[in-house]
C-alpha positions as CSV (number, residue, x, y, z in Angstrom):
1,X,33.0,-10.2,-24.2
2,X,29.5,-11.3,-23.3
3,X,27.3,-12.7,-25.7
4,X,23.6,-11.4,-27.1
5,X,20.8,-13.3,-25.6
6,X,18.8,-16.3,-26.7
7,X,16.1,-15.2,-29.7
8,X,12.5,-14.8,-27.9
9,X,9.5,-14.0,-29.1
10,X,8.8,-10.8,-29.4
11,X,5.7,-10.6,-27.1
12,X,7.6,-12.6,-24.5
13,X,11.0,-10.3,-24.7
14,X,8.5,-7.4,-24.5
15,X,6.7,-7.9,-21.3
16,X,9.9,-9.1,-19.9
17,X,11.8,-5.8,-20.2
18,X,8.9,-3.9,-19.3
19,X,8.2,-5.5,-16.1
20,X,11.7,-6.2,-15.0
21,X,12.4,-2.8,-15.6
22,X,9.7,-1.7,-13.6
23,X,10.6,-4.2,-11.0
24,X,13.8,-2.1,-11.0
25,X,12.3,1.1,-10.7
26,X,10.7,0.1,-7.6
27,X,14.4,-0.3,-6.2
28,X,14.9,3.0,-6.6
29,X,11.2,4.1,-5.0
30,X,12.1,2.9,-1.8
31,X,15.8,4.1,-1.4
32,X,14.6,7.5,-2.5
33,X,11.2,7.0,-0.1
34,X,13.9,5.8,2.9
35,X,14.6,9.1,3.6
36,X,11.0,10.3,4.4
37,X,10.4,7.5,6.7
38,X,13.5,8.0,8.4
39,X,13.0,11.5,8.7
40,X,17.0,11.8,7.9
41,X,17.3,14.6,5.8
42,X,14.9,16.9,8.3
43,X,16.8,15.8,11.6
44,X,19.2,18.9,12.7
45,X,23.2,18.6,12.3
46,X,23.6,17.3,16.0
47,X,21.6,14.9,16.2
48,X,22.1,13.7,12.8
49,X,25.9,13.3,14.6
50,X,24.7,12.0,17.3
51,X,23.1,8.6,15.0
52,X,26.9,8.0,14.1
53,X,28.9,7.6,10.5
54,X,28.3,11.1,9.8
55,X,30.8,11.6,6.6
56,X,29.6,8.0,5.4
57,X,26.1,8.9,6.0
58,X,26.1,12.3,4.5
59,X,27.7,11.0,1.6
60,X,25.7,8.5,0.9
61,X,22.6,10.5,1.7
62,X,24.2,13.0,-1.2
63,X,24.4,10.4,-3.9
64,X,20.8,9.1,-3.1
65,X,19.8,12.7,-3.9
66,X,21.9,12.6,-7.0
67,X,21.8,9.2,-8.7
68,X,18.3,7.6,-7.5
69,X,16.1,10.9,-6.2
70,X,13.3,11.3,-9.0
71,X,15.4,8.9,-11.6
72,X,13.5,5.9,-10.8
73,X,10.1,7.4,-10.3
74,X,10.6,9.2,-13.7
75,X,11.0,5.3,-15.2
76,X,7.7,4.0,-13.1
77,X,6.1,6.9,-14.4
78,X,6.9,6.3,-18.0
79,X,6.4,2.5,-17.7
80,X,3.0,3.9,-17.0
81,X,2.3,5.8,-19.8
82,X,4.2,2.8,-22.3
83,X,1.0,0.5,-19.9
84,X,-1.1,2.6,-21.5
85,X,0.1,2.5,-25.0
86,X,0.1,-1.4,-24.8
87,X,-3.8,-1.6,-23.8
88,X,-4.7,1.0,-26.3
89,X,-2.6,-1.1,-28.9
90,X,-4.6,-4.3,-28.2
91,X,-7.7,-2.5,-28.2
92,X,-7.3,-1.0,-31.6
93,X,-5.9,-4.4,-33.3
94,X,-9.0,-6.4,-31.6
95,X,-11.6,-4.7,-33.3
96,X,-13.0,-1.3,-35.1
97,X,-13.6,2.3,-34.0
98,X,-16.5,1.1,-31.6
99,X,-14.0,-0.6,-29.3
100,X,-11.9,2.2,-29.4
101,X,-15.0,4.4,-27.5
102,X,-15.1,1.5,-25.8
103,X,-11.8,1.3,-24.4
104,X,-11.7,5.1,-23.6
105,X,-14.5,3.8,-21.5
106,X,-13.2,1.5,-19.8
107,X,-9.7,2.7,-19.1
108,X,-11.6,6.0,-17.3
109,X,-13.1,3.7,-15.0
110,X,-9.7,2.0,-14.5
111,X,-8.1,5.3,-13.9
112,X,-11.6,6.2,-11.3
113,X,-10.8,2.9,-9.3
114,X,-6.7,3.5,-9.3
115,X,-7.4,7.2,-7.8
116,X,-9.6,5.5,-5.1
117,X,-6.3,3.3,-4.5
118,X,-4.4,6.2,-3.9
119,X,-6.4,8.0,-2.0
120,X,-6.8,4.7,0.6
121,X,-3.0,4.9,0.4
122,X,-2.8,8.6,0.9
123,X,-5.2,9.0,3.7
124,X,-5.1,6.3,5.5
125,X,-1.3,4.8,5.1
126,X,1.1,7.4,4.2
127,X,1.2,10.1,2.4
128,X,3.8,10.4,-0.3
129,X,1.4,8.8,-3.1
130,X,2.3,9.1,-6.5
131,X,-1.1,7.0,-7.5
132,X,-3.5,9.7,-7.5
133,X,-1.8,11.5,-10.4
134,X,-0.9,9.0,-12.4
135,X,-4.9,8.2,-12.3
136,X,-6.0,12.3,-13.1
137,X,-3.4,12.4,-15.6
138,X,-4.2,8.8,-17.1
139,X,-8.3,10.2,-17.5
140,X,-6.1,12.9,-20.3
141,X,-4.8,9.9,-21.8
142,X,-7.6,9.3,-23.6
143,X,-7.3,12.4,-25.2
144,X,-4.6,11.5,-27.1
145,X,-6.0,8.5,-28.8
146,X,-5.8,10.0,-32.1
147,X,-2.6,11.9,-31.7
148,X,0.3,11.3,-34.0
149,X,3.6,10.4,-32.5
150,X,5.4,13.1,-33.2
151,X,2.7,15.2,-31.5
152,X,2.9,12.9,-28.2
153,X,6.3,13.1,-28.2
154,X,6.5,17.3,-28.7
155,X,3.4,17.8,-25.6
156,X,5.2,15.6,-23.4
157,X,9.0,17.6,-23.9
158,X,7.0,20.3,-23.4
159,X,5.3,19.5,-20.0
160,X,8.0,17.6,-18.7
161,X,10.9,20.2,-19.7
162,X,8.6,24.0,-20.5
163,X,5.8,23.8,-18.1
164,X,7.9,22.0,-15.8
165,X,10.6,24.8,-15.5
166,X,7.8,27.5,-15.8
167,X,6.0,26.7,-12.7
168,X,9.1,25.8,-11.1
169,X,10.0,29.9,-11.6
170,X,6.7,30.8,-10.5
171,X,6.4,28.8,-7.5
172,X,10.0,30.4,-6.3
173,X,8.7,34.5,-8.0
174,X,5.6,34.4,-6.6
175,X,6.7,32.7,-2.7
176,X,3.7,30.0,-3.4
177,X,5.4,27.1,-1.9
178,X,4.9,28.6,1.5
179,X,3.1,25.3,3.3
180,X,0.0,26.1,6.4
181,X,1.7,23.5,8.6
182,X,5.1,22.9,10.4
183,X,6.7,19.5,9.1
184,X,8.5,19.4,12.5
185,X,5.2,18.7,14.1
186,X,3.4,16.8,11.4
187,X,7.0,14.2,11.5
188,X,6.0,14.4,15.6
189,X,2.8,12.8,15.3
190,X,4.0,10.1,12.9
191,X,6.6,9.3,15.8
192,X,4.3,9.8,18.5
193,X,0.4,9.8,17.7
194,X,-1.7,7.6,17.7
195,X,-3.5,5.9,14.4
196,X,-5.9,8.2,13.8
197,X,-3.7,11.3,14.6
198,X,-1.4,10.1,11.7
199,X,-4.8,10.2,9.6
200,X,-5.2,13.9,10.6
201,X,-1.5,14.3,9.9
202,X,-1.4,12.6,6.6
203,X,-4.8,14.8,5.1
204,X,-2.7,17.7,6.7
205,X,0.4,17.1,4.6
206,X,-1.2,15.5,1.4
207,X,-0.2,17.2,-1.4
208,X,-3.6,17.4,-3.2
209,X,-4.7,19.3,0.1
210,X,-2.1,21.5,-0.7
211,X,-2.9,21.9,-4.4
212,X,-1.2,25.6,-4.7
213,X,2.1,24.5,-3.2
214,X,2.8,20.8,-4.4
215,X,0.7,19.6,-7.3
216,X,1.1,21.9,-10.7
217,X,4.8,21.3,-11.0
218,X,3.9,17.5,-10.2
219,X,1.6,17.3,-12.6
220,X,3.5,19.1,-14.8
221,X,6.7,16.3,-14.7
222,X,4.5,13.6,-14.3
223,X,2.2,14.2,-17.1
224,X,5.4,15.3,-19.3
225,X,7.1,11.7,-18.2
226,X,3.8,9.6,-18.7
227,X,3.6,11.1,-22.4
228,X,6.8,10.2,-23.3
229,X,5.7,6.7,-22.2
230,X,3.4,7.1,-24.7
231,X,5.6,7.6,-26.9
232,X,8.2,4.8,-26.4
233,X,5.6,2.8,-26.4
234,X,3.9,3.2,-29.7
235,X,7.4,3.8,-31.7
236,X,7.8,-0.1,-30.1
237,X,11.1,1.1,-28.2
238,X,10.5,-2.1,-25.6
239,X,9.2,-4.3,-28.4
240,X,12.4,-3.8,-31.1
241,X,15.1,-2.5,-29.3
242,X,17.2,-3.2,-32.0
243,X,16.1,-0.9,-34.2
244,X,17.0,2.3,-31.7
245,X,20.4,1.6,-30.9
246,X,21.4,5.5,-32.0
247,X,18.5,6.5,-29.8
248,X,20.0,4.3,-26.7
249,X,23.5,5.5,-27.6
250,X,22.3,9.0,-27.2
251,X,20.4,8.5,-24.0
252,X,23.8,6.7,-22.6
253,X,26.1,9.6,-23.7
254,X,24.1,12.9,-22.9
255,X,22.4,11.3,-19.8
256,X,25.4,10.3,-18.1
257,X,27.3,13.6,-18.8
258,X,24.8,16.5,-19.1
259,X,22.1,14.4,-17.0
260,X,24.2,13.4,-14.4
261,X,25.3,17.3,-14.3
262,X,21.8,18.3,-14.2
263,X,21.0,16.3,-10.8
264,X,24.3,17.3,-9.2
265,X,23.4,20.9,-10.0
266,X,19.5,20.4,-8.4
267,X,21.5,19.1,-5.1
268,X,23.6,21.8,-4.7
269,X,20.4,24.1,-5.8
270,X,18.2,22.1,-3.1
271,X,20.8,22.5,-0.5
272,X,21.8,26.1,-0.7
273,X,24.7,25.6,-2.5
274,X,23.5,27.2,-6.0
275,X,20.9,29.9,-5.7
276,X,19.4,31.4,-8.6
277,X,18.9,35.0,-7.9
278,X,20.3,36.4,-10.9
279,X,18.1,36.7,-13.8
280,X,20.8,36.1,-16.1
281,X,19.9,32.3,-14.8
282,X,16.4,31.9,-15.6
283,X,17.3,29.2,-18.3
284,X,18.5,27.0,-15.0
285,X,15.2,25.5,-14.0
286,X,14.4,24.6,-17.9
287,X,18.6,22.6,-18.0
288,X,17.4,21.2,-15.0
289,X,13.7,19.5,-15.8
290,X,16.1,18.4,-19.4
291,X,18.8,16.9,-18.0
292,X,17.8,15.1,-14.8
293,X,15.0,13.5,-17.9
294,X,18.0,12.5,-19.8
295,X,19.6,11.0,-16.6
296,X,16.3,9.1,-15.9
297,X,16.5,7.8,-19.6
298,X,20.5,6.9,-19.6
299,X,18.8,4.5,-16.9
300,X,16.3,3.5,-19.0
301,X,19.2,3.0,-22.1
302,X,21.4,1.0,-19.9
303,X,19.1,-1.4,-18.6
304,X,17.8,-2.3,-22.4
305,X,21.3,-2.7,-23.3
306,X,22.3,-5.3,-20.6
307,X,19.0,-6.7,-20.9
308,X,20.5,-7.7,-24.6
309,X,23.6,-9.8,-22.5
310,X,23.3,-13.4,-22.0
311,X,24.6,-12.7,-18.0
312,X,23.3,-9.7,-16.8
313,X,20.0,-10.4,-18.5
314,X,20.3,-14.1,-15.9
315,X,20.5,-11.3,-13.0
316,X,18.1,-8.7,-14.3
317,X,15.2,-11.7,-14.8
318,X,15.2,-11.4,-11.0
319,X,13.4,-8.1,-10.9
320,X,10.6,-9.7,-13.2
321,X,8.3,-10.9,-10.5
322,X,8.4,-7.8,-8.5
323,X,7.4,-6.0,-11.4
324,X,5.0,-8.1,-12.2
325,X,3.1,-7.1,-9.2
326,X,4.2,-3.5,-9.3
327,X,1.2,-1.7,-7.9
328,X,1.1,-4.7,-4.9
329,X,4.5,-4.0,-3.7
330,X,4.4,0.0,-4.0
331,X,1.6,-0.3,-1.5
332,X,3.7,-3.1,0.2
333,X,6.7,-0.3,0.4
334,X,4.4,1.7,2.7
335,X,3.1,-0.9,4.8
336,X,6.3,-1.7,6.0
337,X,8.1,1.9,6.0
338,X,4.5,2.7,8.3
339,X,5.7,-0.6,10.8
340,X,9.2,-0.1,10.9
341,X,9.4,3.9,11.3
342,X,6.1,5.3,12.6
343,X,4.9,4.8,16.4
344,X,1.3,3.7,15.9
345,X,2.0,0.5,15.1
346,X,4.2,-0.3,18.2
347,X,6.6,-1.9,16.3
348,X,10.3,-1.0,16.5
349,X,9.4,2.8,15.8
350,X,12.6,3.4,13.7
351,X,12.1,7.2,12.8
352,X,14.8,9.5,13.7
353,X,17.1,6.6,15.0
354,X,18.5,5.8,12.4
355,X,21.1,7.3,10.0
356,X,21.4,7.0,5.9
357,X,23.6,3.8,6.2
358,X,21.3,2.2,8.3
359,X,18.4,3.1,6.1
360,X,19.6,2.0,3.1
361,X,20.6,-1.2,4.7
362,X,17.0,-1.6,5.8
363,X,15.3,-0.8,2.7
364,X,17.4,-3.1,0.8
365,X,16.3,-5.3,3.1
366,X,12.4,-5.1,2.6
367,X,13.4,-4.8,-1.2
368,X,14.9,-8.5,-0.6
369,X,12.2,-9.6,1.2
370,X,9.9,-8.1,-1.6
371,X,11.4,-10.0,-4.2
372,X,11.2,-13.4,-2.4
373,X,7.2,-12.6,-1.7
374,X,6.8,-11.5,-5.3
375,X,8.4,-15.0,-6.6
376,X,6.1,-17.0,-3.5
377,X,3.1,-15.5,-4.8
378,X,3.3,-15.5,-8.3
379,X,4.2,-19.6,-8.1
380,X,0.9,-19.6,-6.6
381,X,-0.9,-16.9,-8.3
382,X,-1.5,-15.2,-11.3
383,X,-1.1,-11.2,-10.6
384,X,-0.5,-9.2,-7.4
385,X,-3.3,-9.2,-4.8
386,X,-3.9,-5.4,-5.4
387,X,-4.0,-6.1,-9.2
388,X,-6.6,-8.8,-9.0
389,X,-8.5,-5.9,-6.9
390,X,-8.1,-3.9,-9.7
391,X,-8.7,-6.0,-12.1
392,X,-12.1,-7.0,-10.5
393,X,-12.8,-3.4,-10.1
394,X,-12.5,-2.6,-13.4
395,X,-12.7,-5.9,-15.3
396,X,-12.0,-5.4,-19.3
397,X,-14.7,-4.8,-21.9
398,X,-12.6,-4.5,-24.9
């Protein structure tokens, strides 16, 4: 039997969960982002065959979709919102009800400088950003500066579960994600064009461009996710584990049963296995938005209870320094997915030549190679280059 883990204080055990687990999450960003450089999961039957280790590819292109596919953004996205809790907490214990103003302030013109981030990385890199939102939905976090808990808690179920599964009925009732561009020839110019063609390619395929088809039901999970961030973080879930071991318990039980269900059932939805024409089935899409939530958080309760292990918390300290420097490597993801995959930068122009084995292989590779950079850097430094940016940006005033 292992044994608990060295007493810490509780600041230090804190920020050490928090970014290690966020170092994690960005594990599971680029296995699920693999796919969009490769082009895999667009590229027709035969010429997925023709790339090799079909069964072994499809399968393991299957359980990306289940196990990894929106789990680990859902963490990143409520580290996010528990980022926000922590700021607002040390604004509030430094001083009275004028820093508070001025910290809602402040953290708008943090949130102004992170959506000009985004849209850099959007435009003119690649376009799967999931920057930009959390930046329009952080400007509502302000809102909720005098919000109880409980209310926090209730808003977020109810964007990330409700509103979530509404708009995903509507979108499918009223035909609305029906996209003004072929993918086939957008994936083309990343292969073939030239830089500023995938510019024109990436504002053609943004998903803020295309507000109707992609961006309520992302705002809808994101902003439901970030809230419960919110949440964890001002009940002090990161700070006292201890004291929400029936909480984890739960997460670990109905996450890997009814959540692991829940994303097995959005595959086979996804892939035209399940359909949902009868309207005997309309609670689906709300069982869905629930349960792959709860698989996201059996994550979430799994990782705080190793973290409590003398041994795996030795091997999960190595994801610290990457998440230390979250926002750096994201960006960092892209830059190499751009020079491996894409055939601007005249590098080895990867996309649709490789299949889901050989993807994974390489983004555990740049994942590697993050880590060792993170550690390099941070010996040397003390934040990400992207966070100092920020940080000058928007230096604090609270």
């Amino acid at each position: 039997m292992l044994s608990e883990a060295p007493p810490q204080t509780k600041s230090q055990s804190r920020i050490e969960r928090i970014d290690a687990l966020r170092g994690l999450a960005l594990l599971g960003i680029i296995l699920a982002n693999i796919g969009s450089f490769t082009d895999y999961d667009a590229l027709p039957p035969a010429q997925r065959q023709a790339l090799g280790s079909t069964f072994l590819s499809e399968m393991l292109n299957m359980l990306n979709n289940v196990l990894i596919e929106t789990k680990f953004l859902t963490i990143f996205s409520i580290l996010f919102g528990v980022g926000f809790s922590v700021m607002l907490t040390n604004a509030q214990t430094r001083g009275s009800a004028g820093r508070a103003d001025n910290f809602r302030a402040y953290f708008l013109w943090r949130m102004t400088v992170l959506l000009l981030i985004g849209c850099v990385h959007t435009w003119l890199l690649w376009w799967g950003d999931i920057l930009r939102n959390y930046a329009l939905v952080g400007m509502l976090l302000v809102l909720t500066v005098n919000w109880s808990d409980k209310w926090v808690l209730r808003v977020g179920l109810f964007c990330a579960v409700f509103l979530t599964g509404t708009v995903f009925i509507l979108n499918a009732a009223l035909s609305l994600q029906q996209y003004p561009y072929d993918i086939a020839q957008v994936y083309q110019v990343f292969r073939t064009g030239t830089y500023w063609d995938v510019v024109g390619a990436n504002w053609t395929i943004d998903p803020l461009h295309n507000f109707v088809q992609d961006s309520p039901i992302t705002f809808a999970t994101v902003t439901g996710r970030v809230l419960l961030g919110v949440w964890l973080g001002r009940i002090g879930y990161f700070r006292h584990p201890d004291r929400f071991r029936q909480l984890t318990n739960r997460w670990l039980g109905w996450g890997f049963s009814v959540g692991v269900l829940a994303s097995v059932a959005f595959w086979a939805l996804r892939h035209g296995v399940l359909n949902l024409d009868s309207p005997w089935l309309v609670w689906v899409p709300f069982a869905l938005a629930g349960g792959m939530l709860l698989h996201a958080l059996a994550y979430v309760a799994l990782f705080m209870r190793l973290y409590e292990r003398v041994r795996s918390q030795q091997w999960l300290r190595l994801f610290i320094p990457i998440g230390c420097m979250s926002l750096s490597n994201y960006l960092l993801q892209s830059v190499f997915g751009v020079a491996l995959f894409y055939g601007w930068p005249h590098g080895p122009q990867l996309m649709g030549q490789v299949n889901a084995v050989s993807g994974t292989v390489i983004a555990l590779g740049i994942y590697a190679l993050q880590v060792l950079m993170s550690q390099w850097w941070l010996h040397r430094h003390g934040q990400g280059p992207v966070e100092g940016l920020w940080r000058w940006l928007a230096p604090a005033r609270v």
